[in-house]
N, C-alpha and C positions, 0 to 999 in steps of 0.2 A: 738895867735892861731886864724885862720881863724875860722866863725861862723859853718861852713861848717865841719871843723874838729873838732870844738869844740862837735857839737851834736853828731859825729860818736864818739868820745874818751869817752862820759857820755852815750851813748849807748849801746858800749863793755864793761864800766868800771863796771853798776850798774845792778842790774836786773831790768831789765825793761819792761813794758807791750806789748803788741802787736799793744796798739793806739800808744804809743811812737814808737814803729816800724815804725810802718805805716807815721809820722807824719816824719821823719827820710827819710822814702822811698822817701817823696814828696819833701822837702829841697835837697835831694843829687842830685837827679832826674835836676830840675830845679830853683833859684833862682827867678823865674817873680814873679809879682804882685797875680796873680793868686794860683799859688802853695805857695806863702805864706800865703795868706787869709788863705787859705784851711790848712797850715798846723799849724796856730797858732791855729784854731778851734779844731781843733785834740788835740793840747798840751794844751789847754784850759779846753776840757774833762777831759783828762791824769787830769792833774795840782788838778782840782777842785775834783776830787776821790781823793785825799789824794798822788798822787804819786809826790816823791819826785824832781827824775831826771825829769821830767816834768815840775815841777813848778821852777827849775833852767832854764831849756835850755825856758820856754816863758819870763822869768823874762828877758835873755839875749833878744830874739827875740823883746819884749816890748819896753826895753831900749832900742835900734837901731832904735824903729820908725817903727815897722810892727806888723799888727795888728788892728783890728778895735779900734776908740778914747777912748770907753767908758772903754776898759782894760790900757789903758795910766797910771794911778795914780795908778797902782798894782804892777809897778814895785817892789819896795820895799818888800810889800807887798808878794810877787810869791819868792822873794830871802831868805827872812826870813823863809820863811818854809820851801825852800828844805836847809836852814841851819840848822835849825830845825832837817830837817828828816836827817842830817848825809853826805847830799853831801859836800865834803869837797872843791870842788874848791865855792860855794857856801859860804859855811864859811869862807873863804878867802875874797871873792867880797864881803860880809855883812859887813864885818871886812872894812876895803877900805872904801868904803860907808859910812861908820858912820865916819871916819878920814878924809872925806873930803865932809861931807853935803850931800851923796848921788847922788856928781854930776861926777864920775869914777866911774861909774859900767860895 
């Protein structure tokens, strides 16, 4: 699943907030440099309140290398919680990750 479709499928699938909206709007919208900055800071917020489909879809955006350095080493980190909170393709990728070092997320 493209990153693209992946945030629209955990968009529709979960309830989710209006920053995740908004964060969603900006990735569909355009993939530049720019609207990712912008939308990782968004899922950032999202993430850091406790929201689950949030801290799944930066943990993917992390992994792939977008996003400012200092959020790099949270990948894991961002995946474990929305495993935690019940997103199941999350529980999945957590699951993956720990069978292979964390380096197929």
């Amino acid at each position: 699943m493209q990153l693209h479709e992946l945030i629209n499928h955990i968009g529709n699938k979960y309830n989710v907030s209006n920053e995740y909206k908004s964060g969603m709007e900006i990735l569909l919208r355009d993939l530049d440099d720019k609207n990712m900055t912008t939308a990782v800071g968004i899922f950032v917020k999202a993430a850091l309140s406790g929201e689950s489909a949030a801290q799944y879809v930066l943990s993917r955006l992390l992994s792939q290398g977008a996003g400012a350095e200092k959020y790099q080493d949270k990948v894991l980190e961002y995946l474990k919680k929305a495993a935690d909170g019940g997103i199941l393709e999350a529980q999945y990728d957590y699951a993956i990750a720990h069978i292979f070092g964390g380096h197929n997320i």
